[in-house]
N, C-alpha and C positions, 0 to 999 in steps of 0.2 A: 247608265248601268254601272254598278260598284263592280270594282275589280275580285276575284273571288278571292275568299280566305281561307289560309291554311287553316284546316278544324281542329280547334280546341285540345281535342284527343291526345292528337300527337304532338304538340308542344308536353303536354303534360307527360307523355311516354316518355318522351325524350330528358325533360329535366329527372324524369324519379330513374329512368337507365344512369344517368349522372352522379346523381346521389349515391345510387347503390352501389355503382363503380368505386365511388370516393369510400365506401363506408366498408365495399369489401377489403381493397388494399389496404383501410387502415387498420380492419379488423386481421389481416394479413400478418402486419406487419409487427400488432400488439401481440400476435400467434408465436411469431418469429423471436420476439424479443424473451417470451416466455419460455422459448424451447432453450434458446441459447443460456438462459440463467439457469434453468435443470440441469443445462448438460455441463455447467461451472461446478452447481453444487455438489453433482456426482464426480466433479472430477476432484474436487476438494475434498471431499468423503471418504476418495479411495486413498489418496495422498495421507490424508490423516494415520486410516487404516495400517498404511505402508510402516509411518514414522513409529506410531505406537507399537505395532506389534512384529519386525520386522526384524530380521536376525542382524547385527550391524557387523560390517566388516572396513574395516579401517585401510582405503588406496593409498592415502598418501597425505602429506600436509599441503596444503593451501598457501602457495609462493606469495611473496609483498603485506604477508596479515601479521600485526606487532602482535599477538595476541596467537597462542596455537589453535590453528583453528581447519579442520580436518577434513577432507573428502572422503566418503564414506560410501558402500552400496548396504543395499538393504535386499533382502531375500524376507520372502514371505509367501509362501505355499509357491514355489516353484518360482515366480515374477521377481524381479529386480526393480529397486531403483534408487537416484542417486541421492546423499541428502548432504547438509555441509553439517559438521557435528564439531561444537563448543564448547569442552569440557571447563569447568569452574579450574583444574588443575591448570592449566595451561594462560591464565591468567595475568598479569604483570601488575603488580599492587597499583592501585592509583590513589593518591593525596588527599583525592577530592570525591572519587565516587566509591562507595563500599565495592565489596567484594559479590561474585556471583551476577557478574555483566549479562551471564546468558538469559538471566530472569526477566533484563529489560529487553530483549531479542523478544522474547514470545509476549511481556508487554505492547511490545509494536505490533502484534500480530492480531493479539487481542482487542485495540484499538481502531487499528485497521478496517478489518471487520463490523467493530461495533458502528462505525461510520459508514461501512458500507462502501467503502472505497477501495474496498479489496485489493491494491498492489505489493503486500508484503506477502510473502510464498509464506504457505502454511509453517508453522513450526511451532514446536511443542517442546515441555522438559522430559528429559528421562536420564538411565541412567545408559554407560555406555561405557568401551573398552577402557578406558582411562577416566571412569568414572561420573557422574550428575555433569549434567549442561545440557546445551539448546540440540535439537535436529531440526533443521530447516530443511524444505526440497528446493533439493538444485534446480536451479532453472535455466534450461538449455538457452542458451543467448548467443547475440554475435557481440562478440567481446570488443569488435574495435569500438562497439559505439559507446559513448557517454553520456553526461549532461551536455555537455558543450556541442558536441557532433548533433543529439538528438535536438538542439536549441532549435538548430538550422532548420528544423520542418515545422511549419506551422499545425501540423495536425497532432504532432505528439504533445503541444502546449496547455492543452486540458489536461493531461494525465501530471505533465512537470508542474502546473499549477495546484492540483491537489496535493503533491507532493512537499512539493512547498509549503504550503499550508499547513499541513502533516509536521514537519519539521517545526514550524514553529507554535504546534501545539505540544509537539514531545518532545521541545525545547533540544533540539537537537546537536551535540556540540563537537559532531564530527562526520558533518554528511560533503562526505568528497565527490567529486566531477563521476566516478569509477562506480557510487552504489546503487547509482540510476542504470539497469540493464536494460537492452532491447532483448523480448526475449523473440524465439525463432517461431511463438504465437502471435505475433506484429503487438505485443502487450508490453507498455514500462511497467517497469517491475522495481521495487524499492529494497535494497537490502544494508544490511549492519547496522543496527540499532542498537548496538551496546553501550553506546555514551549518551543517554534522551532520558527525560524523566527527573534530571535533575531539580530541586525544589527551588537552586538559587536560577539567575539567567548565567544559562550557558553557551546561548547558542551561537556554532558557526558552521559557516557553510558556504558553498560556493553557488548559491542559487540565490543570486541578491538583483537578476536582472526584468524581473516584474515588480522591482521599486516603486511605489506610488500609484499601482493601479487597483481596482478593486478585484478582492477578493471575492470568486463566481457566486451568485444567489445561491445555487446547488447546495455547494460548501457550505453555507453559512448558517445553512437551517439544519445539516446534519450536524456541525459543529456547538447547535444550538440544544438540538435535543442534549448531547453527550456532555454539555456543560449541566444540564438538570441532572443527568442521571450516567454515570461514571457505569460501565461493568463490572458487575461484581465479581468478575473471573481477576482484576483488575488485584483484586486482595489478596490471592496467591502469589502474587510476582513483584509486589511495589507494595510500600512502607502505606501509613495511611496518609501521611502528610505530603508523599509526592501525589497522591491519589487527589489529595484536597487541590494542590498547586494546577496539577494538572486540568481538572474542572474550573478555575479561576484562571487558566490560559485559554479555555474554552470561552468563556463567557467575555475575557476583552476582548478576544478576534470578533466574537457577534457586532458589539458595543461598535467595534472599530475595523470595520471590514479590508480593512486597506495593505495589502501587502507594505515591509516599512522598509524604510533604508536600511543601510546597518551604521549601528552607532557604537559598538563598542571599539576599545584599541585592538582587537584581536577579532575581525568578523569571519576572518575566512581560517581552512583549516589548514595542515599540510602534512602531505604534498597534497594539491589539489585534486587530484584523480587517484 
């Protein structure tokens, strides 16, 4: 006499209950991911909003910045908020980079952005109490943390490795330990881009400790498009030829996916943080 068998039916119930388990959560989860990037691009929106059309009132200067560079609130139909504000006045000539540093601040932003890597806080040019330069939003952080402090967790090392990367697409020649923030949305945040964009090699930085590993697939393909095709927002803030350089910094990281040592006499910047 055969032993009897479980029917047919319910094996098959039971594998498509499975399926459909696995294909709601993922359907879930694509739901999830979806809301959470509306509720970024509303909150980027409103940010925007703030900077552009925002009454500016000048707190105070910004302690440790060689360059004046201002804490500001902003009013706009009754709402507050904070921005850091970079007049071209306020400026200290340099040898090597023209004049109007804040233009490459909202290039960083622009960039940013066009990558898709969103950690540079919105900021835009306009004018302000002490005349044209950048407005960024502040972003609330815990200030004890840095690159160094942040090194120590293995889960902020995707966001430092973008950044990284970042750096050395916008040839960056003054990214210290300090402009990597934690902000108080568990988010690294990337700030001071006033010395990047340069046409010759400039860069230094204190983020030389993923030497020799590859640079993330992710990266490389965003990195790739924006070597074909630069922002054209890219023309209001940078010459044409940093514009060209910049695209041809794009295109050796594809070619060469490898984060590098540093080779110059001068890789790191100072003070460190």
């Amino acid at each position: 006499m055969r032993p009897p068998q479980r029917p047919q039916v319910d094996i098959v119930s039971e594998r498509g209950e499975g399926a459909t388990d696995q294909s709601g959560r993922a359907s879930a989860k694509r739901s999830a991911k979806r809301s959470a990037k509306r509720s970024v691009e509303r909150s980027k929106a409103a940010s925007l909003t703030f900077l552009q059309k925002g009454d500016v009132e000048v707190e105070g200067r910004m302690p440790w910045s060689s360059n004046g560079t201002y804490l500001v609130e902003l009013c706009n139909s009754g709402d507050t908020m904070r921005a850091v504000y970079k007049p071209v006045r306020g400026e200290r000539p340099l040898w090597d980079f023209p004049g109007g540093l804040y233009r490459r601040e909202v290039a960083a932003y622009v960039v940013s952005e066009a990558l898709g890597w969103g950690f540079v806080p919105e900021t835009i040019m306009r004018d302000g109490p002490l005349g044209p330069g950048s407005l960024q939003r502040f972003v609330d952080a815990d200030f004890s943390q840095h690159y160094f402090t942040l090194l120590e967790f293995p889960e902020h090392h995707d966001a430092l490795k973008a950044i990284c990367a970042f750096d050395l697409l916008a040839n960056n020649a003054d990214r210290k330990g300090g402009h990597c923030l934690l902000g108080t949305d568990g988010r690294v945040w990337s700030v001071d881009h006033g010395l990047c964009f340069h046409v010759e090699p400039k860069l230094r930085t204190v983020m030389w400790d993923f030497d020799g590993t590859p640079i993330p697939d992710t990266l490389v393909s965003d990195l790739a498009r924006l070597a074909v095709a630069p922002p054209d927002e890219l023309g209001g803030v940078l010459d044409g030829e940093e514009v060209e350089a910049l695209a041809a910094r794009a295109a050796a990281l594809v070619r060469r996916p490898v984060y590098p040592p540093a080779r110059s006499a001068r890789p790191y910047p100072w003070p460190l943080v």
